[in-house]
FIMARFI-147169 format. One record per residue: x, y, z of N, C-alpha, C in turn. Coordinates in pm, 1 decimal. Each point is the difference from the previous one (the first is absolute). Example, Ala and Ser with C-alpha at 12.3 -4.5 7.8 and 13.67 -1.06 7.14 Angstrom:
BEGIN
PT      n.X      n.Y      n.Z     ca.X     ca.Y     ca.Z      c.X      c.Y      c.Z
PT   1319.0   -569.0    780.0    -89.0    119.0      0.0     90.0    120.0      0.0
PT    -35.0    105.0    -72.0     82.0    119.0      6.0    -77.0    109.0     73.0
This chain:
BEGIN
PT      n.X      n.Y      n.Z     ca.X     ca.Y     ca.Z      c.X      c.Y      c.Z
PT  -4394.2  -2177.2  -2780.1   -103.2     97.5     33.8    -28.7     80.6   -126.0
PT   -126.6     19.5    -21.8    -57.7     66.6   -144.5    -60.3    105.0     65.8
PT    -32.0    140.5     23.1    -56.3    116.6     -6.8    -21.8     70.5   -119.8
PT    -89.9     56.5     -8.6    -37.5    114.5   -136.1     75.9    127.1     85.1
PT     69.0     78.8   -138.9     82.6    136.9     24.6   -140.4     56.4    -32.3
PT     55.5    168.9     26.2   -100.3     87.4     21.6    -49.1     48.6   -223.1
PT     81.6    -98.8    -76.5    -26.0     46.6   -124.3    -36.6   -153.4    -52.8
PT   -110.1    -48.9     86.5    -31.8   -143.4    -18.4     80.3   -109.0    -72.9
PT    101.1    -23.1      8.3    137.6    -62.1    -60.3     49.3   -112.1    151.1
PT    -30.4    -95.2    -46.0     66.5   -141.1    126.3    137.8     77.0     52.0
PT    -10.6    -23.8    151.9    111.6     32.9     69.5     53.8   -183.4     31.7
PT    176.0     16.7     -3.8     15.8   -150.9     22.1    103.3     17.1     80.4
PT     17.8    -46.0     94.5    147.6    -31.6    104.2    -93.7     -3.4     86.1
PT     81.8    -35.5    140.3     -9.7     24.8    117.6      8.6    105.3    111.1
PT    -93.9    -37.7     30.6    -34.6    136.4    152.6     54.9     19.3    123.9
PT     70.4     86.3     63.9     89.5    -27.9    126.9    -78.4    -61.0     99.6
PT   -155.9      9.2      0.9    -74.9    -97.7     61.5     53.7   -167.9     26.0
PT     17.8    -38.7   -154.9     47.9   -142.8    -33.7    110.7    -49.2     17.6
PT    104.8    172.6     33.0    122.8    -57.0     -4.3     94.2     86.2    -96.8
PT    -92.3     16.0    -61.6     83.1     46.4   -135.3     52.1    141.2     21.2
PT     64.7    113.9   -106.1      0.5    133.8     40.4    -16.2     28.7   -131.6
PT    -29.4    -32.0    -98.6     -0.6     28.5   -140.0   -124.4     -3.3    -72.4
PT    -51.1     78.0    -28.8   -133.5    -12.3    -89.4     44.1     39.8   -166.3
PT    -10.9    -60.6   -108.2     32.5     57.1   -150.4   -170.3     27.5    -60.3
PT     18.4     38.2    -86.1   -114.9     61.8    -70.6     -9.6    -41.3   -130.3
PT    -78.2    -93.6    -74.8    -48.8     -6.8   -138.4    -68.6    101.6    -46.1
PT    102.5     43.6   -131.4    -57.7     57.3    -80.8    -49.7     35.0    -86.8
PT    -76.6     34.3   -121.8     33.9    -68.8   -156.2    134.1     78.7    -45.5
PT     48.9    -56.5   -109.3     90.6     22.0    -66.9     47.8    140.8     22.9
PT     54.3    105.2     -6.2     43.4    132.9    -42.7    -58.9    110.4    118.9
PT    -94.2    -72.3     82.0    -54.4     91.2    111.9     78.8     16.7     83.2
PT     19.4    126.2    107.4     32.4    -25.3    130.2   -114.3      1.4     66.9
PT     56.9      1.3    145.7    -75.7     29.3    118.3   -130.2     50.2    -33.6
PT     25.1    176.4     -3.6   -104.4     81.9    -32.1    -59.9    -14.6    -80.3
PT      3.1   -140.4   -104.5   -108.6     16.2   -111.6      8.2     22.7    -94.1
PT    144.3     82.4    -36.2     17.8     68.7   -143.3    109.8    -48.1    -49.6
PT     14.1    -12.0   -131.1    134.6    -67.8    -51.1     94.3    149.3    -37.9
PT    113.7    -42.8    -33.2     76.7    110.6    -44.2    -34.8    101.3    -93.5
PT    -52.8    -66.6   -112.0    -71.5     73.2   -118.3   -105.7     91.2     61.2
PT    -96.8     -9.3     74.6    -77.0     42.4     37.0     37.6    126.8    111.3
PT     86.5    -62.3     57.6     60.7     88.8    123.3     65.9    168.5    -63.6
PT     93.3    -80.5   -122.5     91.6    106.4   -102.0   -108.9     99.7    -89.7
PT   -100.9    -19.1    -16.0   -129.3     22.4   -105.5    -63.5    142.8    105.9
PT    -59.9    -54.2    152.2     12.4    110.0    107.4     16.2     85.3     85.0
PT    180.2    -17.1    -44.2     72.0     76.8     39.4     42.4    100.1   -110.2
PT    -52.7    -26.1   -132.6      9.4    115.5   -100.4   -119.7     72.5     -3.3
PT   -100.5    -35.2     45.5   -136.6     44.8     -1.3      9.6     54.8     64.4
PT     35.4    -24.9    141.3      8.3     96.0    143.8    109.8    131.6    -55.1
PT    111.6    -36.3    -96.2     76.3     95.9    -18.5    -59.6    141.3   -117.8
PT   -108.0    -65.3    -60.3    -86.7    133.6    -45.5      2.8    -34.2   -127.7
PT     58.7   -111.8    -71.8     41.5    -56.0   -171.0   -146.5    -50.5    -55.9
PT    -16.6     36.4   -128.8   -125.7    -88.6    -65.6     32.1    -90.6    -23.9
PT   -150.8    -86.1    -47.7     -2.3   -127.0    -37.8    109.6    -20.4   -122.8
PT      4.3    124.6    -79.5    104.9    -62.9   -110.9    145.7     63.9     43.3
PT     31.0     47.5     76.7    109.5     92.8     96.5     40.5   -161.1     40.3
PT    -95.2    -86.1     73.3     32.2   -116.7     84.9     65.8    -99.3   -117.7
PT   -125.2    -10.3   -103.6     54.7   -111.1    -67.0    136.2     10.2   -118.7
PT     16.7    123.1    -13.2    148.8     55.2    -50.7    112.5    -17.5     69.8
PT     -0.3    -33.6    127.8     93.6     23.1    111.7     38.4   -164.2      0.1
PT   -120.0    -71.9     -5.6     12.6   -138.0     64.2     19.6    -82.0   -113.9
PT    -22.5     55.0   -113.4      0.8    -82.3   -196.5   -106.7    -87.8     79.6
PT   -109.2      7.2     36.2   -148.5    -11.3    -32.2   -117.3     57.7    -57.6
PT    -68.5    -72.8    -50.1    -92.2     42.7    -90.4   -115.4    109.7     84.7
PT    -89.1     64.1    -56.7   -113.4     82.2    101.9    -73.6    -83.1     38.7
PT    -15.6    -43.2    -96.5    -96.9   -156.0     83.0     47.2    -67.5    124.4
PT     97.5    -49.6    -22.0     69.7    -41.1    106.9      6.0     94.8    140.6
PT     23.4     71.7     12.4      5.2    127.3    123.5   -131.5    -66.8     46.9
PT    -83.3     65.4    -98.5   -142.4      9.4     48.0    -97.1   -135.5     48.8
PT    113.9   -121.5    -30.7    -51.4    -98.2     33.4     54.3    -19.1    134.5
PT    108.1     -3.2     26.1     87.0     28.5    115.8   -110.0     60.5    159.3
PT    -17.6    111.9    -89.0    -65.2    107.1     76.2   -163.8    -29.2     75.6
PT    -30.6    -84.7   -101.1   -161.3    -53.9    -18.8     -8.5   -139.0    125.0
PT    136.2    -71.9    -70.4    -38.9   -131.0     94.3     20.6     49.4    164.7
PT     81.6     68.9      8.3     73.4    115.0    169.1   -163.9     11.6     76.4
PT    -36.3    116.4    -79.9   -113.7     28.7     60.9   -118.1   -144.8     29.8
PT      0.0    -81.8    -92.8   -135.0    -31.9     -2.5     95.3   -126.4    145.6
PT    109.0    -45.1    -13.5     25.5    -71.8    108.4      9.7     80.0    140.5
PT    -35.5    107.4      5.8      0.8     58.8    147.6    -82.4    108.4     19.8
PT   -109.5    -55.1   -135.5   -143.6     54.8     53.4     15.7    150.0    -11.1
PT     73.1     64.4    -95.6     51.8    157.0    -12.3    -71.8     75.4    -94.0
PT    -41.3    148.5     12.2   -122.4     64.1    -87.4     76.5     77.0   -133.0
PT    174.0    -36.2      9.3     41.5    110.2    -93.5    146.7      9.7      2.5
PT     77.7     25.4   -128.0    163.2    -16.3     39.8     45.1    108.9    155.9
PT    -62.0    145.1     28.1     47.9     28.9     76.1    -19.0   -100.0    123.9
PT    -85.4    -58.2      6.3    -77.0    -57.7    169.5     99.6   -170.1    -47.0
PT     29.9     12.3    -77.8    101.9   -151.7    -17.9    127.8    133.5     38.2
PT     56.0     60.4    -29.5    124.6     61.0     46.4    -21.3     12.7    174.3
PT   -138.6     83.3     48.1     22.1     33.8    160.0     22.4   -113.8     61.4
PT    -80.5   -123.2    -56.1     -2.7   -118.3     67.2    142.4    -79.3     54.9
PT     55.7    -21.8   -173.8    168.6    -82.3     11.9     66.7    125.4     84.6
PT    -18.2    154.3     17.1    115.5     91.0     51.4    -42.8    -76.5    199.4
PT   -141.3     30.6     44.3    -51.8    -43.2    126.9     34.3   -129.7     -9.8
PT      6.6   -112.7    -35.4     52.4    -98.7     60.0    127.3    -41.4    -13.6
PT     69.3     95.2    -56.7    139.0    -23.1    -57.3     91.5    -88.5    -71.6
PT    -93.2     19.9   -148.3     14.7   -137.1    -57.5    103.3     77.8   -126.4
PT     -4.3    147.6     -3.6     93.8     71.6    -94.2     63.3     55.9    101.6
């Protein structure tokens, strides 16, 4: 049985319909569930904690660029207007 998850990513196992009780989840590489990989997750939970971009990338031995790329791809994958509205978002769905 193939279903699409709710982060358009092939769902593969079986359905207790079929028999089964197990559904697993494909993901790409480094993602979870919610969408966000660790890096990303660790990046908005310093943001949410009140740290700058170079506060962040001092903390993490990443570059500013880097943060801000971090920060850039977040939003634009969940359709977000701004690092705070990428922080309310991951705090409301509880992804930090």
């Amino acid at each position: 049985v193939v279903l699409t998850a709710f982060l358009g990513f092939p769902v593969v196992g079986s359905s207790p319909a079929v028999g089964g009780t197990t559904v697993g989840v494909r993901l790409p590489r480094g993602l979870h569930l919610g969408g966000m990989s660790n890096r990303e997750t660790e990046v908005l939970k310093l943001v949410a904690s009140g740290f700058s971009t170079q506060e962040i990338a001092d903390q993490l031995c990443y570059s500013q660029r880097t943060v801000k790329s971090i920060l850039h791809d977040v939003t634009n994958r969940f359709q977000l207007r701004n690092r705070s509205h990428a922080v309310a978002y991951a705090l409301r769905e509880g992804l930090i």
